[in-house]
N, C-alpha and C positions, 0 to 999 in steps of 0.2 A: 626675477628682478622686481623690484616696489617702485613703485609709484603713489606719488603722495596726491590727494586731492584736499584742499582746503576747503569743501565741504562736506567732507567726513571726518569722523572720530580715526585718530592716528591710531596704527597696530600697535604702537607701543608707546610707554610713555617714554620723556624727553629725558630722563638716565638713562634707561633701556637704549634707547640710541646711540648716546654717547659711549656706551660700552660697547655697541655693534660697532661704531665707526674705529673707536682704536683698540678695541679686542682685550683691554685689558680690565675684565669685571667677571672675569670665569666664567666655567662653561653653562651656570646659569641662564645666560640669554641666549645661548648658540640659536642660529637660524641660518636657512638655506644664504649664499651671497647675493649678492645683490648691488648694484651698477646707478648711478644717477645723473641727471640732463642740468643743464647751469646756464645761464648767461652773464653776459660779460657789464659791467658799469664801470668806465670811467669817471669822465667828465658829465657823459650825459651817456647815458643808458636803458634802453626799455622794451623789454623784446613780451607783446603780445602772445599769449598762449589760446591754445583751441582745444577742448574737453576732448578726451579718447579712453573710451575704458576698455584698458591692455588685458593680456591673459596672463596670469603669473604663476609660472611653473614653481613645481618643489625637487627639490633633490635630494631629499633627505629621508631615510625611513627608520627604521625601529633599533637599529644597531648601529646604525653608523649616520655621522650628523655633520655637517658643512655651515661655517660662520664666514661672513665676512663682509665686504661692501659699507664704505663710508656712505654713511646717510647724514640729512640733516632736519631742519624744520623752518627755514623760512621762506615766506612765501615770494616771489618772484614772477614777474611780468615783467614778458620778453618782445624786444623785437628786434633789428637789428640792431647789431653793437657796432658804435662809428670806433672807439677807443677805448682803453683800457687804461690807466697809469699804475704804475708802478715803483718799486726802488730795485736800482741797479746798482750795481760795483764797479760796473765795465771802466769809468773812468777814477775810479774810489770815492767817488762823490754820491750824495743822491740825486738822481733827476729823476722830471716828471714831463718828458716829451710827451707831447700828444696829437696825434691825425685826427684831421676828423670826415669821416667817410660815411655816409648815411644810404642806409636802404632801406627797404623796410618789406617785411613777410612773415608770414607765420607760419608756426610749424606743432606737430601735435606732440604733445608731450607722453610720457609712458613709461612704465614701471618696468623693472628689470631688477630685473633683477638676473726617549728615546736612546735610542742608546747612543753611546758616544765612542766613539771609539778614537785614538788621535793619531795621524801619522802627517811628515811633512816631507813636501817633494817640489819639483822646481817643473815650470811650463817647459815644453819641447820649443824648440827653434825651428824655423823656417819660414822665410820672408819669399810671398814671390810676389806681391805687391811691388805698385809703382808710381806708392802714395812717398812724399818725401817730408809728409809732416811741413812744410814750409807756409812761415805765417807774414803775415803782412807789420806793418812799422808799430800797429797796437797788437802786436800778438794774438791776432783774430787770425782762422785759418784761410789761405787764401781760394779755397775752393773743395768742394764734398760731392764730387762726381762718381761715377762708378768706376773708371780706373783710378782712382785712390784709395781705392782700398782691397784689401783689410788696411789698415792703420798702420804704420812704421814707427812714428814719433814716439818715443820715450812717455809712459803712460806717471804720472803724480805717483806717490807712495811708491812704498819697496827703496830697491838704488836709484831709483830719480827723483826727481825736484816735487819739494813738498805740495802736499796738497790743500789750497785755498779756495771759497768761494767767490768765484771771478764776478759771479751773476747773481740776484737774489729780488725776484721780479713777482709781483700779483698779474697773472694773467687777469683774472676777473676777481674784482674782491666782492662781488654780490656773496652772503651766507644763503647758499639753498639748499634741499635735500638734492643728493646726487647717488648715482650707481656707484659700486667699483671704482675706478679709476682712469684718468684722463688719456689717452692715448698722441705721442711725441712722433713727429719724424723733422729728419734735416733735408731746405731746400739745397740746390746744388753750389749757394753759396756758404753754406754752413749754417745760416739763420733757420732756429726754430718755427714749428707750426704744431698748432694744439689743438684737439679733439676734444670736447667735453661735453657735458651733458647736464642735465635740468632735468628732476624729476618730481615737478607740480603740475597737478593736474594734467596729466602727462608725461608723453616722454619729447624731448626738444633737444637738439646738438649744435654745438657752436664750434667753427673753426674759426682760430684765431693767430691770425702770422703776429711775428715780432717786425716792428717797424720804426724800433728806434730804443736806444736804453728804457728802460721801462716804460715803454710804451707798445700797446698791442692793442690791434684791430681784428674784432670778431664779427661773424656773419651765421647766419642761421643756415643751416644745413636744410635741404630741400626735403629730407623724409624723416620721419620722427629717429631720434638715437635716443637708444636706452645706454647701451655701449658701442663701442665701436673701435678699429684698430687703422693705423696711418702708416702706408710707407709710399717714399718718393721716388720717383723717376728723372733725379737730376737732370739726365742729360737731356731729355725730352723735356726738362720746367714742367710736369705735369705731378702730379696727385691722387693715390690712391687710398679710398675709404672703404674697410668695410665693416657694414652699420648693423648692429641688430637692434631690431625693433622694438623689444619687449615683447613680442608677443608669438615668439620663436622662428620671427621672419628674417633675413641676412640676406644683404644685397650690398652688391661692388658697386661702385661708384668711382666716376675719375674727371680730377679737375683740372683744365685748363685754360689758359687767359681767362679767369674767375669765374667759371662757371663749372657747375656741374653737372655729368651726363651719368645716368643709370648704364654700365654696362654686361650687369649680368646679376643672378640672386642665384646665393642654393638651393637646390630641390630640397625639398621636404622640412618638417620642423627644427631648427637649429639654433643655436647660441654661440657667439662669437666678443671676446673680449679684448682689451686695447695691444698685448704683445703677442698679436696671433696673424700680423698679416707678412710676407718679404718676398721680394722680387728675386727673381734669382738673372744668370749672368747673361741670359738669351732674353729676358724679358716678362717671363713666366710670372704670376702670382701664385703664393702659398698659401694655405690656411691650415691651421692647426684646430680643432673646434671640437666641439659636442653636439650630439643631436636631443629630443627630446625623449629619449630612451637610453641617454648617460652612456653612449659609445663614443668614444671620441675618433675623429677624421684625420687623414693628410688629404688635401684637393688642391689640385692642381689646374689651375683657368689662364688657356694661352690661347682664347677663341672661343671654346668647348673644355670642359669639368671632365677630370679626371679623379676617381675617387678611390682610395683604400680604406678601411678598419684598420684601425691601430689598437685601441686598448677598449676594455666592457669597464663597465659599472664605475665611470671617469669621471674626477672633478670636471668643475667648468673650466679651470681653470687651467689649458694647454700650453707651452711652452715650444717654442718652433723656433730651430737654428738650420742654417743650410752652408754646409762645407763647401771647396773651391770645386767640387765635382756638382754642385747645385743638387745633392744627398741630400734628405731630408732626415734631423733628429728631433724626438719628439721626448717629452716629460710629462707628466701628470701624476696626480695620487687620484686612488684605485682601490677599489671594494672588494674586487673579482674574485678574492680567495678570503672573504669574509671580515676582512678589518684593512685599515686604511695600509696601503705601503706608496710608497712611490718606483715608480716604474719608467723605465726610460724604452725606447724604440729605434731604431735604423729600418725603414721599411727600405727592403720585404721581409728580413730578419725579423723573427719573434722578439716579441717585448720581455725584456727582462725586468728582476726588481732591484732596484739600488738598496731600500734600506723601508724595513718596518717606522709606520711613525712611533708605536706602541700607547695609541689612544685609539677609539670608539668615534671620539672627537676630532674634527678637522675644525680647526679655528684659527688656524694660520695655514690657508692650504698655497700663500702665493710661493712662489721659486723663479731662481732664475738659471741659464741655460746658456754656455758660450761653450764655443768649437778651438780650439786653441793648438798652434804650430803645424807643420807641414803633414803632419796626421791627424789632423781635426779632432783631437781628442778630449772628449764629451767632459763639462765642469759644471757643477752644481750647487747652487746655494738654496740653502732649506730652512726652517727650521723645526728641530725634531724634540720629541717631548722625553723631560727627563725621566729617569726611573718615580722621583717625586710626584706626584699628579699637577699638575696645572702651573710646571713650569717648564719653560724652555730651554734650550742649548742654540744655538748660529753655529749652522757645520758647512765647511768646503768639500765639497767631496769633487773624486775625479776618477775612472773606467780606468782599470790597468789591463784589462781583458775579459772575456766574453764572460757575462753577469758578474763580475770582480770589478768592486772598487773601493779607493780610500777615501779616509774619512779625517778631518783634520777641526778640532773643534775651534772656532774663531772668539765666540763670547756665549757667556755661560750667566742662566738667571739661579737667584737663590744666593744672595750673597752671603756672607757672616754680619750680621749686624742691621740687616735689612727688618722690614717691620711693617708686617698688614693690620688693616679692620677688617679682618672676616667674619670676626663673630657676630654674632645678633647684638644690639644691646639693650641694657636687663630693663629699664627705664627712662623716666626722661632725664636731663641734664646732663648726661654722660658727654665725654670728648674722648679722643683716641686721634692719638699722632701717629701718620702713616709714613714711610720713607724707604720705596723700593725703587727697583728695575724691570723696566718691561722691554726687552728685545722682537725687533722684527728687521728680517732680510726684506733689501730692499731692490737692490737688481744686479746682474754681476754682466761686464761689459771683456769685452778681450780685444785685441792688439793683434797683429801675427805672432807675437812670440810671448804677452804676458796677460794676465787675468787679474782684474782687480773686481772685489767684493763690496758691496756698499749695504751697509746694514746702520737701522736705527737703534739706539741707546736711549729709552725715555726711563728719566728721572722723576718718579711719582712722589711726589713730598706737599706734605702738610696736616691739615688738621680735619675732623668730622664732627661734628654734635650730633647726638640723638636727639632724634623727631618723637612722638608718639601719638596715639591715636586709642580713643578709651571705647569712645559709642560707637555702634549699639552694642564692643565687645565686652565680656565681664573684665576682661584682664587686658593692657594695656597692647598694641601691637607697636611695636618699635623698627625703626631704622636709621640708617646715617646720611645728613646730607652732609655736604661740604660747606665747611665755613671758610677755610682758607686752600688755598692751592698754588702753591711756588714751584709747581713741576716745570722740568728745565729736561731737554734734549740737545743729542748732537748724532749725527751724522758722520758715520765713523767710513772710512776706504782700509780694508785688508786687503792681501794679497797672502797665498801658498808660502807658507812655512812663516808666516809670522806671527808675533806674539801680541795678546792682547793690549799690553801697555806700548805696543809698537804701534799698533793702529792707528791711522792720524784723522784728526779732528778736523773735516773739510766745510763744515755747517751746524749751525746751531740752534734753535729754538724750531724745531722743524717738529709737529703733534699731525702722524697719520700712521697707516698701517700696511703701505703699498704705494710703487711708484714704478713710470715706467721710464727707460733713459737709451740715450743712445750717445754713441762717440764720433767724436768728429776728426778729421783730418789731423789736426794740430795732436790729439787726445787728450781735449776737453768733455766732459763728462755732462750730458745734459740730461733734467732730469726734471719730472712734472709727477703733480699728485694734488689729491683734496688736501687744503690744511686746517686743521681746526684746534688752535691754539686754546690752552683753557683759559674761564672764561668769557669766553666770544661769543657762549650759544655753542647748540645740538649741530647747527650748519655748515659746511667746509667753503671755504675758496676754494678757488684753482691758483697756486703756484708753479713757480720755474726757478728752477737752477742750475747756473754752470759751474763747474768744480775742475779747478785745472791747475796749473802754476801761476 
């Protein structure tokens, strides 16, 4: 993970970044992933920071290479956040509620860091939920307890009611450098709570509840977060965190009546990111993770740490779902047979591979991971590199049996008519009009009986001039900045067996490369990430949104 210090020279310069953050400048910049700390600014905002110089692991070696991690470049001073404002849809208006709750602490900041094949099939059935999806007179859910779920309600897209942006909020609109990606869970009344992180002169985390249409109150986390992963314990109103520190230290943490108590760390050096922590139905905490020797973990902490090996030579990045038997399934891409594939697990069963990526490069390694009908049957969104170099395909895949599964192509980059600057250019004055597609999966959430996919469409459009540069060389060295930039996004929801011009349009102008979400009672779709609209600058906010009917 990185961590930025504002008195040092930045590892890269401020394109270099912008290309780490949303992945789309080729595998020229790849670099290990990497996670960052944030604070919140409403109204008034200002969260004090304390120097810490973190250890920053690599995971990358001579064959095989891992990108990722929104970053940014502005500087940030932290202390506690009273508010946050934002814009909401909840009542189709915008407002800008705001609390204002003051503390004040510090906290140390720290770095952290194909082929395609198509087939389409329909989710199994089996409801044994005693969730009734039942919403209140604004169609807000009236409760997100653990006997409600899994989920009943009729999920947006597919044969149900269309899918809109119900919600569209700035958690914190401070631009800082950040890790990876902000970490989501829902309290027992359905309202969001958000994990994020700050990565200036340190590593800093902030939880930040929602308390009222775009308005959200953050508080500094008591130990440095580089990243860190949130799930809740509705019925008990309690909160769990777990944090890693940048400097391959992880430790649980759990919050209640607003405070938070340390209740246990993993032994030995590890890494843990925002969709890697769940409770299961006795109370047990999950982790999915990695150690600083790229094995990844299942642990299980119900008092005392129980631990298996799952997969060797493992991204960071793990994927953890637990069926109605509290079975643990796990995902990652994987080295272990000398180039990247993705590999899925049921411990104590052997890890099987779902599908070669067919690159060297991992620079989209995130995926998502849901259990779906009365057979828990494993679903996966990825995306995988086309037979072309350095473009993509969005695939649904789903286990039809032991190491077998299909593969169902969602969206597909390289269009007819599409148009890059890749080349160098020859001198100065040059321009070159750009206008492509860059895809990224985004999270895929399940229901008892349906799976819906949510992946990004960004629209790269406009224009470059060449730069150049004579002294001391004899001959000019040239590049392209950006003169103009009308890139446009949207936020698309599929679902198994549909077709690309079927997929419905739930948000829009949304610039990042990873998010994480969760569903609520009613089967509203809640969903947090860095944003970094072009622009605004190298640096992300933290957004939210709900996506439902």
């Amino acid at each position: 993970m990185i961590a930025r210090s504002t008195f040092a020279s930045l590892p890269f310069s401020a394109p270099a970044l912008l290309c780490l953050a949303l992945a789309g400048c080729g595998d020229s910049v790849a670099t290990s992933a990497s996670d960052t700390l944030e604070t919140t600014t409403g109204s008034t905002t200002t969260d004090s920071t304390t120097d810490v110089t973190p250890t920053t692991p690599t995971t990358a070696d001579e064959t095989t290479t891992t990108t990722g991690g929104m970053t940014g470049t502005a500087s940030e001073d932290t202390t506690t956040t009273t508010t946050t404002t934002g814009t909401s849809t909840d009542t189709g208006v915008s407002a800008t509620e705001t609390t204002s709750d003051t503390s004040t602490s510090t906290s140390d900041t720290s770095t952290s860091t194909s082929d395609t094949s198509t087939s389409t099939s329909e989710t199994s059935t089996g409801d044994t939920s005693t969730s009734t999806g039942e919403t209140d007179t604004d169609g807000e859910p009236v409760g997100c307890l653990a006997a409600d779920f899994p989920v009943t309600a009729a999920l947006c897209g597919g044969d149900g009611p269309a899918c809109v942006t119900v919600r569209d909020e700035v958690v914190s609109p401070d631009q800082t450098y950040r890790n990876d990606m902000p970490a989501i869970a829902l309290r027992g009344d359905c309202e969001p709570v958000v994990l994020y992180s700050v990565a200036e002169n340190g590593f800093h985390g902030f939880y930040a509840e929602r308390v009222g249409p775009g308005a959200w109150a953050a508080t500094p986390m008591p130990s440095p977060v580089a990243t860190g992963s949130l799930e809740a314990d509705p019925d008990g109103e309690a909160m769990f965190a777990m944090v890693d520190d940048g400097a391959f230290g992880s430790t649980l943490w759990r919050r209640f009546a607003g405070q938070w108590t340390q209740e246990s760390a993993l032994a030995g050096m590890n890494h843990v990111r925002a969709p890697q922590l769940l409770r299961d139905s006795v109370g047990a905490l999950h982790v999915g993770h990695i150690d600083s020797n790229q094995l990844a973990f299942h642990e299980v902490f119900d008092g005392a740490w129980s631990k298996a090996q799952v997969f060797t030579q493992a991204d960071i990045h793990v994927r953890l779902a637990l069926d109605a038997d509290d079975a643990a399934h796990l995902v990652t891409w994987a080295t272990a047979q000398g180039t990247w594939k993705l590999h899925y697990a049921a411990p104590p069963a052997a890890a099987e591979v779902i599908t070669p990526l067919g690159s060297n490069l991992l620079d989209r390694p995130h995926t998502g991971l849901a259990l779906v009908g009365a057979e828990a049957t494993p679903w996966v969104l990825l995306a995988r590199r086309q037979a072309n170099p350095g473009f993509y395909d969005i695939l649904l895949a789903h286990r039809t049996g032991p190491a077998t599964w299909a593969f169902e192509t969602l969206a597909a980059e390289n269009q007819p008519g599409e148009a890059q600057c890749n080349g160098a250019p020859g001198g100065p004055g040059e321009s070159c009009d750009y206008d492509y597609r860059v895809l990224y999966p985004l999270a895929l959430l399940s229901s008892a009986s349906e799976v819906r996919a949510i992946y990004l469409a960004i629209r790269r459009q406009g224009t470059v001039v060449s730069e150049c540069e004579f002294n001391p060389n004899p001959f000019p060295v040239c590049w392209w900045e950006t003169s103009v930039d009308t890139s446009s996004s949207e936020v698309r929801v599929a679902w198994p067996g549909s077709q690309p011009d079927e997929h419905q349009v739930a948000a829009v102008d949304v610039f990042t490369d990873r998010a994480t979400a969760r569903l609520d009672t009613a089967g509203n779709m809640h969903l947090t990430f860095y944003d970094l609209p072009p622009g605004t600058g190298p640096d992300p906010l933290v957004r939210y949104l709900m996506i439902g009917e």
